[in-house]
Backbone as CSV, one residue per row, in Angstrom:
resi,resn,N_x,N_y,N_z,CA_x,CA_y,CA_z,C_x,C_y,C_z
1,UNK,-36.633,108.650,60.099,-37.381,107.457,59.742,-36.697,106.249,60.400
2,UNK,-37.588,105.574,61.008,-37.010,104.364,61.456,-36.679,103.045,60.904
3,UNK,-36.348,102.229,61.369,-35.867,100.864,60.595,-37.306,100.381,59.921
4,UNK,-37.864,100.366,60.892,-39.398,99.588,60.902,-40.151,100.344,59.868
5,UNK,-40.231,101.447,59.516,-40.845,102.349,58.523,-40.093,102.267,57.335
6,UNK,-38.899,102.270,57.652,-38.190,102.390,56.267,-38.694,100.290,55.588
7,UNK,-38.812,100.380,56.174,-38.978,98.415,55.969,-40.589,98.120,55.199
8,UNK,-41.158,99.167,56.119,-42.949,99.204,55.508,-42.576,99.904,53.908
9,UNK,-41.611,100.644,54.325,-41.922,101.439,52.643,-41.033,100.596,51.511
10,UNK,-40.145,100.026,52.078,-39.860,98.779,51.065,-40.875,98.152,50.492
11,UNK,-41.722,97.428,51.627,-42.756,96.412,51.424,-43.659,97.086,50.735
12,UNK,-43.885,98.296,50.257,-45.046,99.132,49.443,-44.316,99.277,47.823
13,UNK,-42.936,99.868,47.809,-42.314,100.012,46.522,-42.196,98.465,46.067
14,UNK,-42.126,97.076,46.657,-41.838,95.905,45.670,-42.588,95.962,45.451
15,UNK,-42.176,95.616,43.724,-42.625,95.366,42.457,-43.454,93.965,42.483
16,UNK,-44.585,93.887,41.782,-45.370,92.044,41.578,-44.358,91.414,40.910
17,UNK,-44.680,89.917,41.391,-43.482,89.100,40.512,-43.844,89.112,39.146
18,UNK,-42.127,88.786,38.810,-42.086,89.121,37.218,-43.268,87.791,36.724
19,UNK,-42.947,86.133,37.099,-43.906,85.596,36.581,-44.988,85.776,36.967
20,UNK,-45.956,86.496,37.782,-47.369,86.620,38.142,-47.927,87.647,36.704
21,UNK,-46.738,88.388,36.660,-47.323,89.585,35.463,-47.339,89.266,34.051
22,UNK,-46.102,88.273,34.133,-46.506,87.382,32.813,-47.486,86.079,32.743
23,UNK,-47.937,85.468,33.673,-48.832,84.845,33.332,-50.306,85.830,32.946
24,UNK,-50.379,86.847,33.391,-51.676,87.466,33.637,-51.305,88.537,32.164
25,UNK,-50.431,88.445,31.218,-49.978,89.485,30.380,-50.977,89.012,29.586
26,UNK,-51.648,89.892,28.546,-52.911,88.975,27.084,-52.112,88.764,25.847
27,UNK,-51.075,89.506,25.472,-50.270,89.106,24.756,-49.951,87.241,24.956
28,UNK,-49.858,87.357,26.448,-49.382,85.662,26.832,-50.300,84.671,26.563
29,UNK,-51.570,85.239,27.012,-52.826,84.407,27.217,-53.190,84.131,26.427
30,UNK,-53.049,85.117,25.161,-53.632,84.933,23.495,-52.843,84.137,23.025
31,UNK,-51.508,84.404,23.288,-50.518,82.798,22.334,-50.248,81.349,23.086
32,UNK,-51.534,81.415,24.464,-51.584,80.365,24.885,-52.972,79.982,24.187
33,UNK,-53.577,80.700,24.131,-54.695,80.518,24.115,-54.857,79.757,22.551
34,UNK,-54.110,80.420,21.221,-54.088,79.678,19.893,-53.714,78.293,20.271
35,UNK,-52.456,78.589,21.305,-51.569,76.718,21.368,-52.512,75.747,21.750
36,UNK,-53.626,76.024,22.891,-54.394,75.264,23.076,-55.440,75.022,22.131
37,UNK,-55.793,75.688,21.479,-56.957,75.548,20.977,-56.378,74.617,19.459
38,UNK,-55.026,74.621,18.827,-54.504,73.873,18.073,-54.245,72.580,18.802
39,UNK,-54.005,72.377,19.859,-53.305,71.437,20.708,-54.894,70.144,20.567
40,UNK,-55.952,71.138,20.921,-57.056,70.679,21.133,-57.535,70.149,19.629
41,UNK,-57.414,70.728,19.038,-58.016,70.195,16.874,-56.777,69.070,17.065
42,UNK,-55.823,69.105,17.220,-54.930,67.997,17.073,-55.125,66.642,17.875
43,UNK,-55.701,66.979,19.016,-55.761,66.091,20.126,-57.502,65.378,19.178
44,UNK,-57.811,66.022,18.526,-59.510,65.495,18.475,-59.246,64.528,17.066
45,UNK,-58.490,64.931,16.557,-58.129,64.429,14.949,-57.328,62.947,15.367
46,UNK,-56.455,62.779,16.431,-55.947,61.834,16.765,-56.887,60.948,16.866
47,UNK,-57.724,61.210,17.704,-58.789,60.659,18.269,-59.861,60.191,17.059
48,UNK,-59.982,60.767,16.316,-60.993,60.781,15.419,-60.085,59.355,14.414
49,UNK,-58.821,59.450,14.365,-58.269,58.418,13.811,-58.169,56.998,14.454
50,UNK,-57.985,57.068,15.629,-58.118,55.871,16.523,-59.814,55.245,16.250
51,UNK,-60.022,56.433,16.437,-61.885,55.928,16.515,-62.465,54.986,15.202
52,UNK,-61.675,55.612,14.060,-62.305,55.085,12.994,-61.118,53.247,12.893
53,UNK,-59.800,53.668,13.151,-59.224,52.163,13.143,-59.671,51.142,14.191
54,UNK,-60.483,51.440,15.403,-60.907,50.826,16.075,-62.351,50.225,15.264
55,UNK,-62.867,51.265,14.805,-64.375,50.800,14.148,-63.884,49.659,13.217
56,UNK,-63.088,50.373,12.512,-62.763,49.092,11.407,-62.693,47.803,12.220
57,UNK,-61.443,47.742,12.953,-61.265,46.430,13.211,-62.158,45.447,13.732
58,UNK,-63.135,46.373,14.586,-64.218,46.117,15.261,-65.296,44.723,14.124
59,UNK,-65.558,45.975,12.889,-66.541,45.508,12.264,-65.870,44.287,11.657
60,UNK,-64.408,44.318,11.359,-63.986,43.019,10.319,-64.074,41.765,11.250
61,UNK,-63.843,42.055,12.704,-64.145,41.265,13.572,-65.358,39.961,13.858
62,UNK,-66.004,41.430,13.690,-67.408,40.997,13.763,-67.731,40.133,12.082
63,UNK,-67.626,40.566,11.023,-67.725,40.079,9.321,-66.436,39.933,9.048
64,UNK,-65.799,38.894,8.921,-64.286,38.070,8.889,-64.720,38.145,7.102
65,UNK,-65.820,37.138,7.291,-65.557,36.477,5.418,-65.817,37.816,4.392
66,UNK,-66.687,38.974,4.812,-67.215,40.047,4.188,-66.109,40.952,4.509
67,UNK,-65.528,41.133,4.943,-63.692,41.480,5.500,-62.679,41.126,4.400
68,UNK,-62.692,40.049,4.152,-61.939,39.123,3.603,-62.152,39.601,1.990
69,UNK,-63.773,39.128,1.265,-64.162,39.936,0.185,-63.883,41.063,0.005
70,UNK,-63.863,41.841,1.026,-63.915,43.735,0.666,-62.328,43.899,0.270
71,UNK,-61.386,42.994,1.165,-60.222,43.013,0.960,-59.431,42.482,-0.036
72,UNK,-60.250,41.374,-0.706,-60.051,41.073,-2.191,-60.580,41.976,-3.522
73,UNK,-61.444,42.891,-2.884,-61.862,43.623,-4.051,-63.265,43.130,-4.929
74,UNK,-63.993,41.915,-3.911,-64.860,41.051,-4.720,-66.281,41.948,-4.471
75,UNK,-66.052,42.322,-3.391,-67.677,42.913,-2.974,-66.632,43.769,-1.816
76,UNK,-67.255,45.167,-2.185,-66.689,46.238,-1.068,-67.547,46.759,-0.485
77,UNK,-67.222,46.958,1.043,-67.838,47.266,2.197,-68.014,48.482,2.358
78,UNK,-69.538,49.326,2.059,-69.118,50.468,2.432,-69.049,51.199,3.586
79,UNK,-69.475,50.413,4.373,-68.958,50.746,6.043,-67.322,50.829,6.121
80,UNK,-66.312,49.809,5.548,-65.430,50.024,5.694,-64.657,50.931,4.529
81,UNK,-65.388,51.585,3.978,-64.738,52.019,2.691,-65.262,53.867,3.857
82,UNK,-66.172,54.040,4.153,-66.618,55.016,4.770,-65.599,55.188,5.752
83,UNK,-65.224,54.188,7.067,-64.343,54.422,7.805,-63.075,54.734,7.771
84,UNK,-62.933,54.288,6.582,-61.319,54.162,5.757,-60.716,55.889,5.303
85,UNK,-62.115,56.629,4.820,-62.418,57.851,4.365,-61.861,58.697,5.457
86,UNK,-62.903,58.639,6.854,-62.730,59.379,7.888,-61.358,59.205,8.083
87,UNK,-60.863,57.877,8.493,-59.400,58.167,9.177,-58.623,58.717,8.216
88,UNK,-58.329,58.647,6.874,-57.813,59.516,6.024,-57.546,60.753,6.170
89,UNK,-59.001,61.429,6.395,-59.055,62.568,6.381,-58.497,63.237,8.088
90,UNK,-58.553,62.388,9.074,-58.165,62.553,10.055,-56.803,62.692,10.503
91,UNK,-56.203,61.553,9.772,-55.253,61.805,9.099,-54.248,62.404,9.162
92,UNK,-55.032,63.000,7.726,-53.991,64.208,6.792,-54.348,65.611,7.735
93,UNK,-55.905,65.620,8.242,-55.577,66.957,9.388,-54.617,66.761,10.531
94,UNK,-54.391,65.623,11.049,-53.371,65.350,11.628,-52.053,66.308,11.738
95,UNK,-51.972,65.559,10.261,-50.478,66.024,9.897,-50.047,67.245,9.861
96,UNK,-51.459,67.874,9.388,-51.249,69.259,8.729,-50.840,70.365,10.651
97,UNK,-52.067,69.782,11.425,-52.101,70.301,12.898,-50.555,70.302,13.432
98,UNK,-49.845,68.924,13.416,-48.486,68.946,13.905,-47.763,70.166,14.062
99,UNK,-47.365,70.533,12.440,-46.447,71.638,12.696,-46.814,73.084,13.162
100,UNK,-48.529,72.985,12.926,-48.907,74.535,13.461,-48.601,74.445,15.164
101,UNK,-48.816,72.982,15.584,-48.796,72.964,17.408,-47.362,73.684,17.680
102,UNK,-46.239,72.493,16.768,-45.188,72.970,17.359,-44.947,74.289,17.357
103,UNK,-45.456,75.109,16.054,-44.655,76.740,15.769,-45.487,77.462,16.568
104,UNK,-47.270,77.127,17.111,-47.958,77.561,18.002,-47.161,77.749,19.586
105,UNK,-46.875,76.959,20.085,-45.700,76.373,21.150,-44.520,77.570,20.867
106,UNK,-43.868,77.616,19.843,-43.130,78.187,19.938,-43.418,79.836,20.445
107,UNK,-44.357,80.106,19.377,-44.204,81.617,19.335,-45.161,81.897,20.949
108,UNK,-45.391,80.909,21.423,-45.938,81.215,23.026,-44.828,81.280,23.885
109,UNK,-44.120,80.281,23.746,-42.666,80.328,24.659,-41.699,81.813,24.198
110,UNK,-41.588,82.426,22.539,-40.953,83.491,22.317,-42.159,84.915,23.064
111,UNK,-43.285,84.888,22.993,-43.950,85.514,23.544,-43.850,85.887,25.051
112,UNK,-43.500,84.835,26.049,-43.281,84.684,27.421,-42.509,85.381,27.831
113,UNK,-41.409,84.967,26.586,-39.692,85.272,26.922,-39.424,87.309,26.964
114,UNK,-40.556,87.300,25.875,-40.025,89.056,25.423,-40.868,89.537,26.652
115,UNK,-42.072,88.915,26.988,-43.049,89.882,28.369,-41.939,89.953,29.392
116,UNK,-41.347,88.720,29.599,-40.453,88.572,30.964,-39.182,89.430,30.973
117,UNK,-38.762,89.411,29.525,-37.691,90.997,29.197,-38.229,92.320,29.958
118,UNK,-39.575,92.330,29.335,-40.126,94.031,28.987,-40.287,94.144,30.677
119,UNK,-40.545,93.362,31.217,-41.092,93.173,32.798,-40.305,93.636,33.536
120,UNK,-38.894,92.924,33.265,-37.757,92.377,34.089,-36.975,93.967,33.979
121,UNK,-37.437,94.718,32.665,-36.113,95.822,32.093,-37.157,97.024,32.714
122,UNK,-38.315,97.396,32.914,-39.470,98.255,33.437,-39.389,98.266,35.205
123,UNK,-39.081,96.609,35.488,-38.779,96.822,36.677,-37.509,97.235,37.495
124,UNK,-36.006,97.466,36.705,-35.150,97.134,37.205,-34.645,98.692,37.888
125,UNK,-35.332,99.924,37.671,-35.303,101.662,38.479,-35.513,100.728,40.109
126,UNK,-36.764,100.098,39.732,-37.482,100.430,41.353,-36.526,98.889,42.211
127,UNK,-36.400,98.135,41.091,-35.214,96.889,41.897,-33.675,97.588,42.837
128,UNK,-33.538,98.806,41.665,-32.305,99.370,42.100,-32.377,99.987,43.645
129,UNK,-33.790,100.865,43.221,-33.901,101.690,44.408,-34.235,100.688,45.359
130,UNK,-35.041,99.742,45.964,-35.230,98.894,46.850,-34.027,98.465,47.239
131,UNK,-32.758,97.895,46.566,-31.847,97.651,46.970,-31.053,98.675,48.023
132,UNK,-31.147,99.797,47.475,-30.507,101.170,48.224,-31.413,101.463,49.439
133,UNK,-32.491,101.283,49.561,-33.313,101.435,50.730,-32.954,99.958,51.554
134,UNK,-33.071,98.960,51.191,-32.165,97.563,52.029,-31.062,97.878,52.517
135,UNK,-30.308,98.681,51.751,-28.771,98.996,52.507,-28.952,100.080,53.713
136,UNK,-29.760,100.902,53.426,-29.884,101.682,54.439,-30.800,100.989,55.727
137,UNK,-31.712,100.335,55.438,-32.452,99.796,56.440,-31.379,98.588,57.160
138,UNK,-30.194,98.057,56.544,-29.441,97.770,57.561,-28.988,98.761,57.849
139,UNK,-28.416,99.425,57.825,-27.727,100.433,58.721,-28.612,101.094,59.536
140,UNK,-29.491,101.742,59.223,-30.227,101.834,60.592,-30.533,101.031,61.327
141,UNK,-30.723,99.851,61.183,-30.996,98.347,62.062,-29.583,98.471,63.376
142,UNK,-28.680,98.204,62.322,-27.033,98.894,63.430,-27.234,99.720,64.474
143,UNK,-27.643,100.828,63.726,-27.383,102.256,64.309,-28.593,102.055,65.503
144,UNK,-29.617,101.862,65.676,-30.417,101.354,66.526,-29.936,100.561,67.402
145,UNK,-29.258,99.267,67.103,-29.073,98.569,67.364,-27.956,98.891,68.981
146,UNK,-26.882,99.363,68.252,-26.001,99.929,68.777,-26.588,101.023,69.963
147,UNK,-27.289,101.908,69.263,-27.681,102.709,70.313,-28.367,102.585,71.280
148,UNK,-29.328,101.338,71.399,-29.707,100.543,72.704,-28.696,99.841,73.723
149,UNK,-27.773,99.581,72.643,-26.243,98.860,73.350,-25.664,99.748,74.380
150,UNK,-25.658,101.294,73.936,-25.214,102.194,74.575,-25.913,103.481,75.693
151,UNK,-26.979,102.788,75.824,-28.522,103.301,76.556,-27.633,102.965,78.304
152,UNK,-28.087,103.987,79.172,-27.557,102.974,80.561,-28.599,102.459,81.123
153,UNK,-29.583,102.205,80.641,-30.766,101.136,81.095,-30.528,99.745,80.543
154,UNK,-29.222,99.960,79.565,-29.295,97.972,79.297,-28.013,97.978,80.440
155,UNK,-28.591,96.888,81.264,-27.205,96.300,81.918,-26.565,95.432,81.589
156,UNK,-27.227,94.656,80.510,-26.491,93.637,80.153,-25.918,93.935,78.865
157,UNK,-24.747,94.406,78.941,-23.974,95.151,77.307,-23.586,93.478,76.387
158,UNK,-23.391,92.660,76.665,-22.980,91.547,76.696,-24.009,90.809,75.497
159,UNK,-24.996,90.886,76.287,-26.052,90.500,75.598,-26.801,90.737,74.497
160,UNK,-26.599,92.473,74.569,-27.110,93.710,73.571,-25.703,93.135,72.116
161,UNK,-24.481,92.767,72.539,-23.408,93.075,71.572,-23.798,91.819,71.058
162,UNK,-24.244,90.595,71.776,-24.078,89.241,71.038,-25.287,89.464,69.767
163,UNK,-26.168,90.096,70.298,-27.995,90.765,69.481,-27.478,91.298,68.163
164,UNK,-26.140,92.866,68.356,-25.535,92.739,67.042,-25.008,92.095,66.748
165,UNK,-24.054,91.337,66.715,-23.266,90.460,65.946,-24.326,89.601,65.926
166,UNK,-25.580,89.253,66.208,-26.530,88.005,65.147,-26.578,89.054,64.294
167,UNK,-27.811,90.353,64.640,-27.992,91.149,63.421,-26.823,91.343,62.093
168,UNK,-25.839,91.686,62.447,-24.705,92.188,61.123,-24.711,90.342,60.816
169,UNK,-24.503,89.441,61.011,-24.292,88.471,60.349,-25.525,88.013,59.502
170,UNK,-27.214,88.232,59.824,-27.785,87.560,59.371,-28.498,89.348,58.746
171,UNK,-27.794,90.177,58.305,-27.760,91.604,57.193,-26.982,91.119,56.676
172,UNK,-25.682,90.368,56.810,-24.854,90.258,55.479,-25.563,88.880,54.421
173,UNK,-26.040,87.651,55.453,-26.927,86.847,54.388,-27.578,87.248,53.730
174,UNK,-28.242,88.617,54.076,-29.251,89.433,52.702,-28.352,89.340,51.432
């Protein structure tokens, strides 16, 4: 087997990258998939709170003195007693969303972590063996190498030796 073959059959035994297989894992996708979809009720509830303190201010804006009454307790607004409701309730889902995001978040990041284990520990036979086929595919690279060096059709030995010494130096950067 030659350098060049032994090199194709490397390029057939590597393994997919570890993160391509964990992004594409459903274990992953599903505990991304809760984080977002909490991320998203949280992101809307925010919103839903802004919306209603904006309305308010809006309307007292607009009715200062009927503002003023509702806020004395003389005559209450039920536009602002309604808006007051929503953001409440927006709120308190708020609050409640927070800690599911963060522990959502979490158990996606602990989820990632164990695929990229199971990945990393499933792949590490065929990491080994690729490595042992790299060692040999330098050495046959050499042994080739060399043996063109020693062909009497190269006349220029000079040239052939400087060819190995790039090769062995830029096999040991592997």
């Amino acid at each position: 087997m030659t350098s060049a073959e032994l090199r194709a059959t490397i390029a057939e035994l590597r393994p997919q990258d570890v993160r391509d297989l964990v992004e594409r894992d459903h274990e992953v996708l599903a505990a991304r998939q809760a984080r977002n979809s909490l991320t998203e009720q949280l992101r809307q509830a925010e919103m839903d709170v802004k919306q209603a303190k904006h309305q308010m201010y809006s309307w007292r804006s607009a009715h200062p003195l009927l503002a003023r009454l509702h806020d004395l307790g003389l005559m209450p607004s039920r536009f602002l007693v309604k808006c007051n409701e929503i953001r409440a309730a927006a709120d308190t889902e708020a609050l409640k969303l927070a800690p599911r995001v963060h522990d959502a978040t979490q158990y996606a990041r602990n989820i990632e972590n164990e695929v990229e284990s199971r990945v990393r520990l499933e792949q590490a036979p065929v990491h080994e063996h690729i490595a042992e086929l790299e060692r040999l595919e330098r050495q046959k690279v050499i042994r080739e190498l060399t043996e063109q060096c020693q062909t009497p059709e190269r006349n220029d030995v000079r040239s052939a030796g400087e060819t190995l010494m790039e090769y062995r130096m830029t096999a040991r950067s592997r």
